[in-house]
C-alpha distance (Angstrom), angle and dihedral (degrees) to the residues before:
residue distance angle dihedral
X1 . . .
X2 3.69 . .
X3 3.96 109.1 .
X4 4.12 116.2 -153.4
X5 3.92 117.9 -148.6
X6 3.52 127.9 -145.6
X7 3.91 136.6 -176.8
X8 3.82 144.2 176.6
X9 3.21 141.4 169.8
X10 3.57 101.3 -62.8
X11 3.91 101.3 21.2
X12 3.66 145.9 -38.6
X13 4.04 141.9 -141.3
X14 3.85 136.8 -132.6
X15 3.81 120.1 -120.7
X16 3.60 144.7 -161.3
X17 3.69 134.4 168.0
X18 3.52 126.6 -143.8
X19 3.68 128.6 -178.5
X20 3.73 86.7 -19.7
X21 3.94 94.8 -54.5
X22 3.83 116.0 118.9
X23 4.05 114.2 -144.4
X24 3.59 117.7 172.8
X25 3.40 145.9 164.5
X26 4.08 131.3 -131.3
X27 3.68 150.8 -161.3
X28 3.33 152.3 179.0
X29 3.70 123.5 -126.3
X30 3.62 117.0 -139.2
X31 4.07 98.6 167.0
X32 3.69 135.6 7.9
X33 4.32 84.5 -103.2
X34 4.11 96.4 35.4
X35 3.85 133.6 67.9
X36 3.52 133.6 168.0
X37 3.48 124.6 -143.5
X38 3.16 118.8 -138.5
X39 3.66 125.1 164.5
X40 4.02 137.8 18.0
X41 3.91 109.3 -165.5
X42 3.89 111.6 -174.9
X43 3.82 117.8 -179.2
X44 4.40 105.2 -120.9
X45 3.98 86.3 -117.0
X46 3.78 92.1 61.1
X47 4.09 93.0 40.2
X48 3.44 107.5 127.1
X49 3.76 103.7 15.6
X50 3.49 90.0 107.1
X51 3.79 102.9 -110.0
X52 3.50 99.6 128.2
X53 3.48 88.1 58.2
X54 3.62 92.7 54.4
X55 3.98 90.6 44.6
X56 3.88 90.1 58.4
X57 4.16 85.4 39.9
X58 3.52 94.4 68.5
X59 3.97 99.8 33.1
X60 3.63 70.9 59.9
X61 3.72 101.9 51.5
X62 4.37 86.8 31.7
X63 4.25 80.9 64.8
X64 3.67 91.6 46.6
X65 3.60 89.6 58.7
X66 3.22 112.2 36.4
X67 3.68 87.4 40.4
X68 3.99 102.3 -127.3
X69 3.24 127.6 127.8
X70 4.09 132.3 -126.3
X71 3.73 132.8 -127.6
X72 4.48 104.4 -150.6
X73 3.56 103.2 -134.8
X74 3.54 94.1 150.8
X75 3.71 121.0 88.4
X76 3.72 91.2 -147.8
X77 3.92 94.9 49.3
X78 4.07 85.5 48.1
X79 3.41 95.8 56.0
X80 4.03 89.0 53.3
X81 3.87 97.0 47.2
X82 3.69 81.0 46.6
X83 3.89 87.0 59.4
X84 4.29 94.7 35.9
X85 3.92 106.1 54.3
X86 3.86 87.4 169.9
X87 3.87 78.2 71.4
X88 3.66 91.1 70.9
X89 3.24 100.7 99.8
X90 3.69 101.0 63.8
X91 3.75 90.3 54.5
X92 4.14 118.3 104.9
């Protein structure tokens, strides 16, 4: 699964296309070392395919790197740090 990034001004999202669906997820910058996440949108024919997993994975891993942390606005992303406590430490 390759996974596109994107940023502006103000904030960005990570893509990937599957099948010739778009899902994504996006956030809003607030300082050079703190996003917030704040919205997963995965098309119904990819639901449960695990892509929105791997979206939050590698916002995740993105953090890690870049050494920023993330604000979980998102209900979807949540309910994934809920389930990854090994994420913790990317969390504000």
């Amino acid at each position: 699964m390759q996974i596109r990034h994107s940023e502006g001004k103000s904030g960005g999202r990570y893509t990937v296309d599957v099948e010739g669906y778009e899902a994504y997820i996006s956030y809003s910058r607030t300082s050079p070392r703190l996003i917030i996440v704040d919205h997963t949108e995965v098309p119904d024919a990819l639901r449960g395919r695990g892509i929105g997993q791997a979206l939050s994975a590698h916002v995740v891993e993105e953090a890690r790197t870049g050494n920023w942390k993330i604000i979980a606005l998102c209900p979807f992303f949540k309910s994934q740090v809920m389930r990854h406590p090994d994420w913790n430490d990317v969390l504000a």
